[in-house]
MIRO-691435 format. One line per 8 residues: number of its first residue (from 1); for each residue x, z, y of C-alpha. Coordinates in steps of 0.2 Angstrom, whole numbers, m for minus. Example, Ala and Ser with C-alpha at 12.3 -4.5 7.8 and 13.67 -1.06 7.14 Angstrom:
% residues 2
1> 62,39,m22 ~ 68,36,m5
This chain:
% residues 620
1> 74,126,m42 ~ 76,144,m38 ~ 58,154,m42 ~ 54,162,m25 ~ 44,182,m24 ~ 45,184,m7 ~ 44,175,10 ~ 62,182,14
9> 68,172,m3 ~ 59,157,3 ~ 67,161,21 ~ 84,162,14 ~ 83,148,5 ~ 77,138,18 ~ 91,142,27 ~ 107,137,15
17> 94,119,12 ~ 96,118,32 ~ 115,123,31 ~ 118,112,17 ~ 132,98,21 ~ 119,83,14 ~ 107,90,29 ~ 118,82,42
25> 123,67,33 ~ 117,49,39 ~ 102,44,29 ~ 93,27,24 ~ 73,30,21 ~ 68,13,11 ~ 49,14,15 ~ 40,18,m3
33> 22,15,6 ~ 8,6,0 ~ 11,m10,9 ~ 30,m10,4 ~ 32,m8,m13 ~ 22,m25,m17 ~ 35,m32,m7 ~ 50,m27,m15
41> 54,m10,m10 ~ 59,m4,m24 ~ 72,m18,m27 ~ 78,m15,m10 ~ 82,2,m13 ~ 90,m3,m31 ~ 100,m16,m18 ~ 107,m1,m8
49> 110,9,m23 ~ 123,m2,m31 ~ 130,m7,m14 ~ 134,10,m10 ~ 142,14,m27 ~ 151,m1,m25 ~ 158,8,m8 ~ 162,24,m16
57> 164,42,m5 ~ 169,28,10 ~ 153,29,14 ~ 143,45,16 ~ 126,44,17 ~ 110,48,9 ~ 97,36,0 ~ 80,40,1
65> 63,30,m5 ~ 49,38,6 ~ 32,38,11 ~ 22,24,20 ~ 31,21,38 ~ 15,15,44 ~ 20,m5,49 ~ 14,m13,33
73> 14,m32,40 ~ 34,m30,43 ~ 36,m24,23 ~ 49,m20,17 ~ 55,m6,33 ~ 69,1,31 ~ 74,16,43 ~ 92,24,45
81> 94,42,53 ~ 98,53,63 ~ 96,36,74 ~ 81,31,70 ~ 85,13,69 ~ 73,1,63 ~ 74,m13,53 ~ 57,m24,46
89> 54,m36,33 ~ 69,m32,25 ~ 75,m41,8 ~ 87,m35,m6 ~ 99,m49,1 ~ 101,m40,17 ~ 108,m23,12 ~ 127,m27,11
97> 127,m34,29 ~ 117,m20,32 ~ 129,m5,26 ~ 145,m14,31 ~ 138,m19,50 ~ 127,m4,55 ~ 130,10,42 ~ 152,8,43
105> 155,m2,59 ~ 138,5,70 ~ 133,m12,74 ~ 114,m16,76 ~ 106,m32,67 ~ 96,m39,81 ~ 88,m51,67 ~ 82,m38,54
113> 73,m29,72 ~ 56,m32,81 ~ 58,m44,95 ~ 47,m40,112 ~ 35,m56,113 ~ 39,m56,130 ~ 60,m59,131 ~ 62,m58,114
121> 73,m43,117 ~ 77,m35,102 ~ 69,m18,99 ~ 82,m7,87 ~ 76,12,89 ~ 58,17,82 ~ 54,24,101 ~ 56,9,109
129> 44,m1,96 ~ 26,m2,105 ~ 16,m3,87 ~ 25,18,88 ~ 22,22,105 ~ 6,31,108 ~ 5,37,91 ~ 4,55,89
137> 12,60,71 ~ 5,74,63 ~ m1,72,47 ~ 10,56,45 ~ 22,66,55 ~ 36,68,39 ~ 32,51,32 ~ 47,44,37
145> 58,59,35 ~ 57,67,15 ~ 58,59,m2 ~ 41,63,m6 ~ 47,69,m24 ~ 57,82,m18 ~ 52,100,m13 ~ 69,105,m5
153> 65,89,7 ~ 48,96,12 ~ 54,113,14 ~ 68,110,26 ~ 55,101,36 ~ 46,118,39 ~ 35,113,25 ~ 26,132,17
161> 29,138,30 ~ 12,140,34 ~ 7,148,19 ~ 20,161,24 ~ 12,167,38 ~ m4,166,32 ~ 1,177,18 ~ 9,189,25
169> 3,190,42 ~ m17,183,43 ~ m32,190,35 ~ m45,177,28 ~ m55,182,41 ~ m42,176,53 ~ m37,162,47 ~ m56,155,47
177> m58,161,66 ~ m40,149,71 ~ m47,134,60 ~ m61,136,72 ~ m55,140,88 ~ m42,123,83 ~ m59,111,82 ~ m54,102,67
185> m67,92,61 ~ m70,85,42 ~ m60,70,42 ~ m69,61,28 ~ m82,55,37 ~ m97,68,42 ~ m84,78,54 ~ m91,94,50
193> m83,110,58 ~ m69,116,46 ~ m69,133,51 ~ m90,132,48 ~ m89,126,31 ~ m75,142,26 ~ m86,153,32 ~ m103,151,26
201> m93,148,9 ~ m84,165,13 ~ m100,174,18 ~ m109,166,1 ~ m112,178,m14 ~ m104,178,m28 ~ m82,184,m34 ~ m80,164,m42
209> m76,151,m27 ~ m71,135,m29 ~ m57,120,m16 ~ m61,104,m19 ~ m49,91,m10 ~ m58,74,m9 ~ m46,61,m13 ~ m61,47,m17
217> m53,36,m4 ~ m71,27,m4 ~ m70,10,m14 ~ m78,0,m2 ~ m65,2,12 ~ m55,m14,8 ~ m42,m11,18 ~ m41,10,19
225> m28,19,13 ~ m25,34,22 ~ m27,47,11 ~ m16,38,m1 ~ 0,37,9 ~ m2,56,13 ~ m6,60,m6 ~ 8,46,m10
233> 20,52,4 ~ 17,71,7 ~ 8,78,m6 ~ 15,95,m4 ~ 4,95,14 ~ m8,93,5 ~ m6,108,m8 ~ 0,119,6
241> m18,114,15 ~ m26,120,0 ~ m18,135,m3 ~ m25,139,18 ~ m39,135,13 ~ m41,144,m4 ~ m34,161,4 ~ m47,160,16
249> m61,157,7 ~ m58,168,m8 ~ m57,155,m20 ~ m42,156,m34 ~ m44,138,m40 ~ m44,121,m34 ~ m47,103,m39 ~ m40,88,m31
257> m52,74,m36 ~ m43,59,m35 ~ m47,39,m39 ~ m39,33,m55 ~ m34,19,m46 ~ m20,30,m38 ~ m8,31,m51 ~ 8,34,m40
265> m4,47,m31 ~ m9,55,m48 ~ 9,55,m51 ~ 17,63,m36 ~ 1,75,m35 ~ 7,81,m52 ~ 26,83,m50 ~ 21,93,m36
273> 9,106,m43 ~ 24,106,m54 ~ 38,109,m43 ~ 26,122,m30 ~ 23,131,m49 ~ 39,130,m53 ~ 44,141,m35 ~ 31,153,m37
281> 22,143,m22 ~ 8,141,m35 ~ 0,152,m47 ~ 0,172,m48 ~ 8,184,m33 ~ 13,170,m23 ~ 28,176,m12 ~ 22,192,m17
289> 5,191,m7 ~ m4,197,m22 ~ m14,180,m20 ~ m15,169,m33 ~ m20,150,m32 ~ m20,135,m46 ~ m21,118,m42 ~ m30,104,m56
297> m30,86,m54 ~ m47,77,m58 ~ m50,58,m60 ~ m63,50,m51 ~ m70,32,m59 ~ m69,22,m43 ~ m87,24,m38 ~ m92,26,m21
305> m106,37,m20 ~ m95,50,m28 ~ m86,52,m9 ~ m103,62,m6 ~ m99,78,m11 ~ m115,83,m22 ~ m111,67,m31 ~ m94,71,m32
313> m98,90,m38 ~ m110,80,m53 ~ m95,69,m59 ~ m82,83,m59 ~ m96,92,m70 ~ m95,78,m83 ~ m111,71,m76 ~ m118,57,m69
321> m110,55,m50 ~ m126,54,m40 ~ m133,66,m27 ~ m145,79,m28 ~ m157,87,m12 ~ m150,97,0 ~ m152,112,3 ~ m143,122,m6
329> m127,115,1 ~ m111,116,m11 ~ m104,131,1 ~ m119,140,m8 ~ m121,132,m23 ~ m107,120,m29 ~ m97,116,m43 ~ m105,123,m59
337> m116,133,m45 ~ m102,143,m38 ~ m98,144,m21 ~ m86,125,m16 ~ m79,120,0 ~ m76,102,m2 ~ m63,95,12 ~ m52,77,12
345> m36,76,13 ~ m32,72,28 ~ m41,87,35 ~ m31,98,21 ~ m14,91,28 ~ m18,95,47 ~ m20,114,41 ~ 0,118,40
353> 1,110,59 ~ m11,121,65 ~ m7,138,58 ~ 14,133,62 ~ 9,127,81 ~ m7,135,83 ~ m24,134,85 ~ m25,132,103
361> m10,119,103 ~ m21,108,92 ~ m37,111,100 ~ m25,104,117 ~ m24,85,108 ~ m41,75,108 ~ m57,75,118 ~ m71,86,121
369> m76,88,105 ~ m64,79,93 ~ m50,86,94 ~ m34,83,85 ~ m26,66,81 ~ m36,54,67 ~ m26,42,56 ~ m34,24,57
377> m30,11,44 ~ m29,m5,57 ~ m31,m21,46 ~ m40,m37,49 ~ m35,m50,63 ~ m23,m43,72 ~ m4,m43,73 ~ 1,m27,68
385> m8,m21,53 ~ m4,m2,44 ~ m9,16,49 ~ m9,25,67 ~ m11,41,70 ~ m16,43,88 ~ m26,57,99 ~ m43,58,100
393> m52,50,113 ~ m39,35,111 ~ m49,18,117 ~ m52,5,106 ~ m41,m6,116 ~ m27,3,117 ~ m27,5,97 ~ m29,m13,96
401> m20,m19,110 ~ m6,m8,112 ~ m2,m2,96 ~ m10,m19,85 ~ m2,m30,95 ~ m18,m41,99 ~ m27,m54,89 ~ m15,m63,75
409> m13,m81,83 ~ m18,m79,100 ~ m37,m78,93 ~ m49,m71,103 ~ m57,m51,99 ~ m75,m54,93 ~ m78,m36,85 ~ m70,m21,77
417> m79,m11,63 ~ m76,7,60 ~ m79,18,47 ~ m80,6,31 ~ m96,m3,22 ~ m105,11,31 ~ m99,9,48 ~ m105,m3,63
425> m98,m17,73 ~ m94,m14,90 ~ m91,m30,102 ~ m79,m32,117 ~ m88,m24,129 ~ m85,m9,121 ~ m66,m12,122 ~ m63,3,133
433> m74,15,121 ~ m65,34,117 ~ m63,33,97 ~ m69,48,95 ~ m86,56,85 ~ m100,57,96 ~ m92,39,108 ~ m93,28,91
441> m112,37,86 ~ m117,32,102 ~ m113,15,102 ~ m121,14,84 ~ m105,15,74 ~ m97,29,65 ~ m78,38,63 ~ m81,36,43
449> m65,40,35 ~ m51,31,46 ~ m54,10,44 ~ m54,m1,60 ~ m55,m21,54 ~ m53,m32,68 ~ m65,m49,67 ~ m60,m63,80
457> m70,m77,83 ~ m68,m85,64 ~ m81,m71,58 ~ m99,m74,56 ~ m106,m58,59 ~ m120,m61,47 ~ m109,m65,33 ~ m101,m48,39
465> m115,m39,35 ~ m122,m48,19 ~ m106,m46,14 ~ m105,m26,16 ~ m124,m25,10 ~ m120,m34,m5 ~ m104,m20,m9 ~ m117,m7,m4
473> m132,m13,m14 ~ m119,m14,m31 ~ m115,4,m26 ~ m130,13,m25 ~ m135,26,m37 ~ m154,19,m39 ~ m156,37,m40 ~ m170,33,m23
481> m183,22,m20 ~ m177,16,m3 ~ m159,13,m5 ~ m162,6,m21 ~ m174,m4,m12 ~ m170,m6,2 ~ m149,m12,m1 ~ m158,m25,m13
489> m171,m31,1 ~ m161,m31,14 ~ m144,m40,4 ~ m160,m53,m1 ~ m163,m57,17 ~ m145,m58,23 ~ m143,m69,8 ~ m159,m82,13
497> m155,m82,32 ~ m134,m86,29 ~ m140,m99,16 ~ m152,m107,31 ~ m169,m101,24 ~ m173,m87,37 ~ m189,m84,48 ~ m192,m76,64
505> m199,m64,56 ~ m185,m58,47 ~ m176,m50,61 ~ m190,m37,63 ~ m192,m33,46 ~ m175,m28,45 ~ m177,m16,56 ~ m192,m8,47
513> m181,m7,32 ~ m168,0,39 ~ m178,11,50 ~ m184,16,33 ~ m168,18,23 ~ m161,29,38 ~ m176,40,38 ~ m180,43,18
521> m165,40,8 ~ m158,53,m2 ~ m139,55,4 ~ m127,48,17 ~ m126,31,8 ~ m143,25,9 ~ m142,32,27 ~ m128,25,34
529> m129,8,23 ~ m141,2,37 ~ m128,3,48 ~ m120,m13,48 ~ m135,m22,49 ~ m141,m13,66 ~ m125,m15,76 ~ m125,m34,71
537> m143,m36,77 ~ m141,m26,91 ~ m124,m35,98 ~ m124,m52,89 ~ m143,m54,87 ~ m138,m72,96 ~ m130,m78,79 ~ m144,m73,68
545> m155,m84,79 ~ m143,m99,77 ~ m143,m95,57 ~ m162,m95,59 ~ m169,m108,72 ~ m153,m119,73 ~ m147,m119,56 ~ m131,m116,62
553> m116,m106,58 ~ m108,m102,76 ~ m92,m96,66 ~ m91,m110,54 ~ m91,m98,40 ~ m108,m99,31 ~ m105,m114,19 ~ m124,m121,15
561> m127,m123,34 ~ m109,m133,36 ~ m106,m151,35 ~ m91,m160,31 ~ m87,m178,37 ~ m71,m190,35 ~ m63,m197,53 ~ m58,m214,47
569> m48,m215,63 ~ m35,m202,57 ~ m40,m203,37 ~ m22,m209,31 ~ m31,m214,13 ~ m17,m201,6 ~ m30,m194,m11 ~ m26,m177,m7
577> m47,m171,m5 ~ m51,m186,m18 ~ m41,m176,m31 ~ m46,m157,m27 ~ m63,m164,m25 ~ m74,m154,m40 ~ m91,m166,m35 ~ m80,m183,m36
585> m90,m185,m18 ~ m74,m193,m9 ~ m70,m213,m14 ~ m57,m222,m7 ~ m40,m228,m11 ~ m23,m227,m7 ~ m19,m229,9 ~ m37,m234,15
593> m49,m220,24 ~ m60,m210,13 ~ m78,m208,15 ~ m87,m194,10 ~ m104,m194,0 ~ m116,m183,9 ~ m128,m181,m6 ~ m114,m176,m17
601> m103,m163,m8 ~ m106,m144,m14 ~ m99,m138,2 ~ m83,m132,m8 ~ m71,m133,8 ~ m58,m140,m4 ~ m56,m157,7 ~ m54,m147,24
609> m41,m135,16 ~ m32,m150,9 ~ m30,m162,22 ~ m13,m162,32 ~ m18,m174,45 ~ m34,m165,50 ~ m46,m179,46 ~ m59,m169,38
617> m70,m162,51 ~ m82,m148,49 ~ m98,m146,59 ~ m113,m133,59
């Protein structure tokens, strides 16, 4: 790898990359994302591998593993190019077939495509798939084009190009005022004004100033992943954001604080500070600018209060990760009391788009005032789970609908929550919402950093928000009273009312505690924690007074309050729930109908998730 001094050596070798004769060569990207690699990537691309040593110089084309493709429920996908044909839930026994029909003969394997629900037409090319269309790629934009672990892939992709203009074009000054004029907002969560946050650090006192890029993909977001995929799949985005954004804020040194439960993100984070060093795209005098930038990895514990920055500031300072008053704010008084802008990584990888297309082209995608594209991890019960990255202002429905592929098993949409543990539930009526910052907010909900889990009408929405109360409560620092407090009261209350102990009166002093929490906790946690509990009174109150005055479980979902019975008429006598029974609370014998001891059973579920002939019933 060459070591490039000037923007006319990194020109030039972008150019022979370009004019290279692999650039035009067919290519197979096996999808190397998340969701894939548990199920057999990896021996998919082994598969093509030896099938394509086997074929020898016959067949010319290049192997890549890359990034997340964003379809994880049709794992393993598999994409050849320039095409773009796309094939799903591929298997290592599929790849000879696959190189001898499509890659030497150019036939299409209707079996390995998606099939319209509607005619069952079979879908080959990436634009005709409707989980694609809609989307708007740009920060997942290369994910299906590089091999994530090479640089010459990225850079014949325009990648540093950016930082090339920057460099020898911008002044810090001007590179704030497009980051601006573009409307990016901070796309971890609080949606702050990018170009804000740079200046006020820019404008603050002091020669040491600090980049952190926020890699805590909080813990609680079951389902999020996507600052992963980007760090997994693009990482030099990521250090070509950072570079952006440390020439404009006058800071030599950055950190990318990332969970330790990423290891292939640790991993491919490393071998590109490496590889950027290793070109002179890191370091002292890059391309001869006279500015120089280092890049460190930190490790974050998994705790998620450290995805608020003063927390996170506290851990990376060897201390405890808990939050501390505000102000002074970290663009004043950061890490080890410098100066620190503290940005996510999906913000940092929007930073090369903008400069490369300009700030008035991005500030052209969105709404009013959320502009850009926003990546969503889509998960829950719908058909089509992974990432989408669409527009601003998208509706809910469309994202769910359109792109998702409706409710898995013709189930009926109850609600969808944004914005993880933190965020709110929004019902049906609010199908037709703009995703957007300020639409969510005023519905009760919020942007967070990218999750959308669809409920149908199996979920209990109370068990929904014990359940995130119980993950917030385990997380909270204890640093303050109120959410220390006020999680604890609050999970004890959720607990009593799903267990059929609640009282009327319960409903209102919920709201005083949260009303509380919201108004006297310390940091964003405590704040927002109150948040699924709000948007399920507000919209589902109706099931909280089933739980309470009927003892009843609309959803089926809340065991103490459900009741198991036997249906002799259909009971075959075949043992299956006598055996998985832990309380021994079914008699019977072979061949005659059970019966079911109502003093005995615990509840368990075992005997319904057993029986093949549907003769246990359950009731609320």
């Amino acid at each position: 790898m060459p070591k490039l001094e000037t923007v006319k050596q990194l020109e030039e070798y972008r150019r022979r990359l370009l004019t290279h004769p692999d650039a035009q060569a067919s290519q197979i990207l096996v999808c190397g994302g998340p969701g894939c690699i548990p199920m057999g990537s990896e021996e998919v691309a082994a598969a093509f591998r030896r099938e394509l040593k086997e074929r020898g110089p016959a067949v010319k084309v290049l192997l890549k593993e890359s990034g997340c493709q964003g379809w994880c429920s049709k794992a393993v996908k598999v994409m050849i190019r320039p095409q773009e044909i796309t094939y799903q839930q591929v298997i290592p026994q599929d790849v000879p077939e696959i190189v001898a029909e499509t890659l030497i003969q150019g036939k299409i394997l209707d079996r390995l495509c998606y099939r319209d629900p509607a005619d069952q037409t079979a879908k080959a090319h990436k634009s005709e798939i409707p989980f694609y269309q809609g989307q708007q790629p740009l920060v997942l934009g290369k994910m299906d084009l590089i091999d994530p672990t090479s640089l010459d892939d990225y850079l014949a992709a325009g990648g540093y190009r950016a930082i090339q203009q920057v460099l020898a074009q911008m002044s810090p000054e001007a590179v704030i005022q497009a980051v601006d004029r573009s409307g990016l907002r901070g796309r971890g969560g609080g949606g702050f004004p990018t170009g804000r946050k740079w200046r006020f650090c820019r404008e603050a006192s002091g020669e040491v100033k600090y980049l952190i890029c926020n890699a805590d993909e909080g813990e609680g977001d079951s389902g999020a992943f996507m600052d992963r995929v980007v760090m997994e799949g693009n990482p030099h985005a990521v250090l070509e954001g950072m570079v952006i954004g440390g020439y404009a804020i006058g800071a030599h040194q950055g950190f990318i604080y990332v969970r330790y439960e990423y290891p292939l993100a640790v991993k491919r984070l490393s071998l590109a500070i490496d590889q950027a060093r290793q070109c002179g795209l890191l370091g002292a005098n890059i391309l001869g600018s006279g500015f120089a930038f280092e890049v460190k990895i930190s490790k974050g514990a998994g705790a998620f209060v450290c995805g608020e920055e003063t927390a996170l500031i506290a851990s990376m300072e060897g201390k405890i990760g808990e939050p501390r008053n505000r102000p002074p704010y970290p663009a004043q008084h950061g890490l080890w009391g410098k100066p620190t802008v503290i940005n996510n990584v999906e913000t940092l990888a929007n930073l090369p788009e903008i400069i490369n297309r300009g700030a008035d082209w991005f500030a052209a995608i969105g709404s009013e005032k959320s502009k850009g594209t926003k990546v969503f991890s889509l998960v829950g019960a719908v058909n089509h789970t992974g990432l989408v990255e669409v527009p601003m202002g998208t509706s809910l429905r469309q994202i769910v609908f359109d792109l998702g592929g409706g409710i898995r098993d013709g189930g009926e949409f109850k609600a969808v929550q944004t914005g993880g543990p933190s965020g709110g539930c929004i019902p049906k009526e609010y199908l037709d919402l703009p995703v957007d910052y300020d639409s969510l907010q005023s519905v009760g909900s919020i942007m967070g950093s990218g999750l959308m889990i669809v409920m149908d009408q199996n979920s209990c929405m109370v068990d929904v928000a014990k359940y995130f109360m119980s993950f917030l409560h385990d997380e909270s620092c204890g640093k303050c009273t109120p959410c220390r407090e006020g999680t604890k009261q609050l999970l004890e209350i959720l607990t009593e009312i799903t267990q059929g102990r609640g009282q009327e009166e319960y409903l209102v002093l919920m709201e005083e505690l949260c009303a509380t929490m919201r108004s006297a906790s310390l940091c964003g946690l405590g704040q927002s924690a109150v948040t699924p509990v709000l948007s399920t009174l507000k919209y589902f109150r109706e099931e909280y007074e089933a739980h309470i005055q009927q003892k009843k479980c609309p959803a089926l979902v809340c065991r103490p309050l459900l009741k198991y019975t036997i249906d002799p008429e259909t009971c075959t006598g075949c043992l299956a729930c006598v055996l998985e029974c832990p309380a021994e609370a079914i008699q019977g014998e072979a061949g005659e109908p059970h019966e079911l001891d109502q003093e005995l059973c615990v509840k368990c579920g075992m005997c319904h998730a057993v029986c093949k002939f549907e003769a246990v019933k359950v009731e609320s």
